[in-house]
MARLUM-444929 format. One record per residue (C-alpha): x, y, z; residue number from 1. Coordinates in steps of 0.05 Angstrom, whole numbers, plus 5000, padded with zeros to 4 digits. Example, Ala and Ser with C-alpha at 12.3 -4.5 7.8 and 13.67 -1.06 7.14 Angstrom:
2
+------+------+------+-----+
!    u !    v !    w ! num !
+------+------+------+-----+
! 5246 ! 4910 ! 5156 !   1 !
! 5273 ! 4979 ! 5143 !   2 !
+------+------+------+-----+
This chain:
177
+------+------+------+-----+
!    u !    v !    w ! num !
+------+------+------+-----+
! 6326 ! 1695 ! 8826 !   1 !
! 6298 ! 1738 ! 8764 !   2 !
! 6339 ! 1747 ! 8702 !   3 !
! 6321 ! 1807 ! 8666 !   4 !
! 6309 ! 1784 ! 8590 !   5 !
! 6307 ! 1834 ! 8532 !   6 !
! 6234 ! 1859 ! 8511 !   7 !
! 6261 ! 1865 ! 8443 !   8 !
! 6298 ! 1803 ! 8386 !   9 !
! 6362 ! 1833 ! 8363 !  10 !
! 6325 ! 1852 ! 8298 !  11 !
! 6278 ! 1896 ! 8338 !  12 !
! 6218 ! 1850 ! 8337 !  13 !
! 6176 ! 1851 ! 8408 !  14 !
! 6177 ! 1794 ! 8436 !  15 !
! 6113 ! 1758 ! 8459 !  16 !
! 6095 ! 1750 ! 8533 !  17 !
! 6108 ! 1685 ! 8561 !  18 !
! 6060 ! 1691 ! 8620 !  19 !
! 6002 ! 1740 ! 8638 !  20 !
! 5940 ! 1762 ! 8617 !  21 !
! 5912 ! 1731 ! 8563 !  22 !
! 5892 ! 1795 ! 8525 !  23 !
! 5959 ! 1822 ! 8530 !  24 !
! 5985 ! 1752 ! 8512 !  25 !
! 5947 ! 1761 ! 8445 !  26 !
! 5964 ! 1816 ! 8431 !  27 !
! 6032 ! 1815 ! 8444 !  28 !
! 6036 ! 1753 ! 8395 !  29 !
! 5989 ! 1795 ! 8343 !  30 !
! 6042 ! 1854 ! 8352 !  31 !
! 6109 ! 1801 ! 8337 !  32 !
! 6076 ! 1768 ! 8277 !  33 !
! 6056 ! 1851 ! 8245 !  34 !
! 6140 ! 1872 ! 8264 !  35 !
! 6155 ! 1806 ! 8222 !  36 !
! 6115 ! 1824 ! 8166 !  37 !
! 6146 ! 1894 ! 8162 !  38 !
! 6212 ! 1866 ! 8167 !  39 !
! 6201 ! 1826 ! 8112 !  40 !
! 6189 ! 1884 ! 8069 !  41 !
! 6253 ! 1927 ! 8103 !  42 !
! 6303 ! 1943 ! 8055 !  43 !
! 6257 ! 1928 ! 7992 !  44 !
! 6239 ! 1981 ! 7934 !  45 !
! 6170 ! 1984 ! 7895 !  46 !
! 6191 ! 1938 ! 7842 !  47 !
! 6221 ! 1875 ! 7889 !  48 !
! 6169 ! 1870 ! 7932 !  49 !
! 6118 ! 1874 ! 7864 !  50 !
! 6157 ! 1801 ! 7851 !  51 !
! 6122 ! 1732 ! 7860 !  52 !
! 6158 ! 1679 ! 7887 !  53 !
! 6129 ! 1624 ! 7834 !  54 !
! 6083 ! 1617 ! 7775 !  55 !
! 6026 ! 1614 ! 7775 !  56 !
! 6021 ! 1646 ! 7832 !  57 !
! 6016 ! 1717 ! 7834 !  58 !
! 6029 ! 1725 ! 7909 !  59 !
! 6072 ! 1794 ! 7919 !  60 !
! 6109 ! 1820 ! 7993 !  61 !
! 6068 ! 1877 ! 7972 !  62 !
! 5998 ! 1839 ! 7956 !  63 !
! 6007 ! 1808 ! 8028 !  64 !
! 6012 ! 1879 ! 8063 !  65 !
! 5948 ! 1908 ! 8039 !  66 !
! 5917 ! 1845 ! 8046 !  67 !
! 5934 ! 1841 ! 8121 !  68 !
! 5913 ! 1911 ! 8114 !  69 !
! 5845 ! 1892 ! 8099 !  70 !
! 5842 ! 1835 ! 8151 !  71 !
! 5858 ! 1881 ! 8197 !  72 !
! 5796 ! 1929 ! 8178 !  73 !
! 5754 ! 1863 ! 8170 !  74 !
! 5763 ! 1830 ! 8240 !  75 !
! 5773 ! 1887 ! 8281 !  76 !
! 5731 ! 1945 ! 8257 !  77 !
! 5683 ! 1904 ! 8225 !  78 !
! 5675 ! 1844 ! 8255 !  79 !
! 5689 ! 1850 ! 8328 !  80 !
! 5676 ! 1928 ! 8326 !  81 !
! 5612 ! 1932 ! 8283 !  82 !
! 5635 ! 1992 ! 8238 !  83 !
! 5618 ! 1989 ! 8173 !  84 !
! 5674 ! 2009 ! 8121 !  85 !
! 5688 ! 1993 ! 8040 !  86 !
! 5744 ! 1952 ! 8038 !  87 !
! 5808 ! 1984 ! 8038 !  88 !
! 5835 ! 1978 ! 7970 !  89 !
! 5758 ! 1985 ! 7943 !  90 !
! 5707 ! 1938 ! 7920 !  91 !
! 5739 ! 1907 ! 7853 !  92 !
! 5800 ! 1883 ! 7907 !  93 !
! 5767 ! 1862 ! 7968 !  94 !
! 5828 ! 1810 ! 7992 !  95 !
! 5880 ! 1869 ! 7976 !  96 !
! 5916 ! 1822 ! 7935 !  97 !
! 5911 ! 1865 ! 7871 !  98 !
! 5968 ! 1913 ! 7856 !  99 !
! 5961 ! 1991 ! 7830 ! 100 !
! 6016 ! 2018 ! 7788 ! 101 !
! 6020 ! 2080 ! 7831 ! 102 !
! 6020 ! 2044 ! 7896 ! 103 !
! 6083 ! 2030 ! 7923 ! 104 !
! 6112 ! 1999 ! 7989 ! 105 !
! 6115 ! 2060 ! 8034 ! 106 !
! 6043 ! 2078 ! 8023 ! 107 !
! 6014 ! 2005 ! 8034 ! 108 !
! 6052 ! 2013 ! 8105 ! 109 !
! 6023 ! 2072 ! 8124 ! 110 !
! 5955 ! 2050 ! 8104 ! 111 !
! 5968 ! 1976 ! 8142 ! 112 !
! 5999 ! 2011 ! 8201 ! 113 !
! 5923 ! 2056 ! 8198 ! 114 !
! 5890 ! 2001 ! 8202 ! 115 !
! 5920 ! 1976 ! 8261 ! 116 !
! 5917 ! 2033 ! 8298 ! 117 !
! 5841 ! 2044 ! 8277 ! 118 !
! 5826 ! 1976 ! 8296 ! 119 !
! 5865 ! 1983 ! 8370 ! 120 !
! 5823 ! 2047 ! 8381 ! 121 !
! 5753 ! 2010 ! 8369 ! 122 !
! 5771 ! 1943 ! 8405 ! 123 !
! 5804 ! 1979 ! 8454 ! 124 !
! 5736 ! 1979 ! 8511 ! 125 !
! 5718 ! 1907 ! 8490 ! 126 !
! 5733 ! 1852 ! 8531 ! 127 !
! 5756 ! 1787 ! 8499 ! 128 !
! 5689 ! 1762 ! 8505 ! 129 !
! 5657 ! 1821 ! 8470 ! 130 !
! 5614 ! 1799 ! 8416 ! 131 !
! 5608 ! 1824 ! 8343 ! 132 !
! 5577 ! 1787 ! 8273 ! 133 !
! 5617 ! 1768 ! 8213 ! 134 !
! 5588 ! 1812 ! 8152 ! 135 !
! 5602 ! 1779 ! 8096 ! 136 !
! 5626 ! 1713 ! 8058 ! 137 !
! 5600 ! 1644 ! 8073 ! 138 !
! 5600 ! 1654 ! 8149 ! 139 !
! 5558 ! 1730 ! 8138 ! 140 !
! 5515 ! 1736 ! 8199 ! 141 !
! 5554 ! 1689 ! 8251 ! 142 !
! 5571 ! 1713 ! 8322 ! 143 !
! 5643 ! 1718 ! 8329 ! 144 !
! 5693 ! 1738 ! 8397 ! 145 !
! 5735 ! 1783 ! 8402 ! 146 !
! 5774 ! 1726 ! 8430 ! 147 !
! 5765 ! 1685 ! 8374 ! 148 !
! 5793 ! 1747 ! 8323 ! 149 !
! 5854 ! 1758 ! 8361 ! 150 !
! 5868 ! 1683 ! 8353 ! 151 !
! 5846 ! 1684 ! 8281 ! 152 !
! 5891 ! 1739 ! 8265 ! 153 !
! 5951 ! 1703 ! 8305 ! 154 !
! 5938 ! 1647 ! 8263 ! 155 !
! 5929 ! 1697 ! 8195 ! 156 !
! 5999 ! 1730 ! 8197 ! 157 !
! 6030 ! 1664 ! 8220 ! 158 !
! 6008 ! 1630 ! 8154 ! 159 !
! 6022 ! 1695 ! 8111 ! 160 !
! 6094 ! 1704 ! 8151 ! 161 !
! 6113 ! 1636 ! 8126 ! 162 !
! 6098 ! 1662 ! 8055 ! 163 !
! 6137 ! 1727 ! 8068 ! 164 !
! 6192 ! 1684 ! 8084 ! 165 !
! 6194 ! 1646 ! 8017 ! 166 !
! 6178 ! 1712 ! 7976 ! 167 !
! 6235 ! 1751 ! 8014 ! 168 !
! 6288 ! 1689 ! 7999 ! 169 !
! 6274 ! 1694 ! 7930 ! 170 !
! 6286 ! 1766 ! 7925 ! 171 !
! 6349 ! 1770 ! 7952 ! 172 !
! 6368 ! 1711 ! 7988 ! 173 !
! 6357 ! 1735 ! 8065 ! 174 !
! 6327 ! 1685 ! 8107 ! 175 !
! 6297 ! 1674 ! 8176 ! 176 !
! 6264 ! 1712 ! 8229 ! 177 !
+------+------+------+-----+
């Protein structure tokens, strides 16, 4: 006997496939750790998710979104896809970390939720075992899966969700998830 389980957490976050494909595995684990991130940021204005859990560190809700942002251009269109692109935020903020007066919330969304999109269009033929080059940094030049970026990025919003969680707690106390 089957039991139908909910697709969706109460919250609205997908939940990840427990069996299947591997590629849809990935992704659906890639697509649970972005819905955390964004719910993270729900509810905030411009000037909360500008605040930094702990000196000296200058880590923001907001700094984490266009950074993810530009991993997402990095490993997918870049990396696995071989485009070449400026980095998102331009070349004086290459991790995305740095903040713009003018920039709020809403537009670092819409330019994350771009990215993803852009980089779902060019990986979108590739098979996990697709191969593409790393362009830059102490690794520039070295042959990297598509596999290996899906697990990489997994791995990336994991470690930067954990963060969320302690930036969103000390903004206004909500926890979990």
């Amino acid at each position: 006997m089957t039991t139908d389980l909910p697709r969706t957490l109460p919250d609205g976050r997908p939940i990840p496939l427990m069996t299947g494909d591997e590629r849809a595995m990935l992704e659906s684990w890639l697509d649970f750790h972005r819905a955390t991130l964004e719910l993270k940021c729900a509810g905030l204005d411009d000037a909360q998710v500008r605040s930094a859990a702990a000196g000296p560190s200058e880590l923001t809700l907001l700094g984490l979104v266009q950074h993810l942002a530009e991993c997402e251009r990095n490993w997918f269109q870049r990396a696995a896809g071989g485009v070449e692109l400026p980095p998102v935020y331009g070349e004086g903020n290459v991790s995305g970390y740095g903040l713009e007066p003018g920039r709020g919330i809403r537009e670092a969304l819409d330019v994350w939720r771009r990215e993803i999109a852009r980089g779902r269009e060019v990986c979108a033929g590739r098979t996990l075992e697709s191969v593409g080059r790393i362009g830059d940094g102490p690794m520039a030049g070295a042959e990297v899966s598509l596999r290996w970026v899906f697990v990489h990025m997994v791995e990336e919003y994991a470690r930067h969700n954990g963060h969320a969680d302690i930036l969103r707690e000390h903004i206004d106390g909500v926890t979990g998830a």
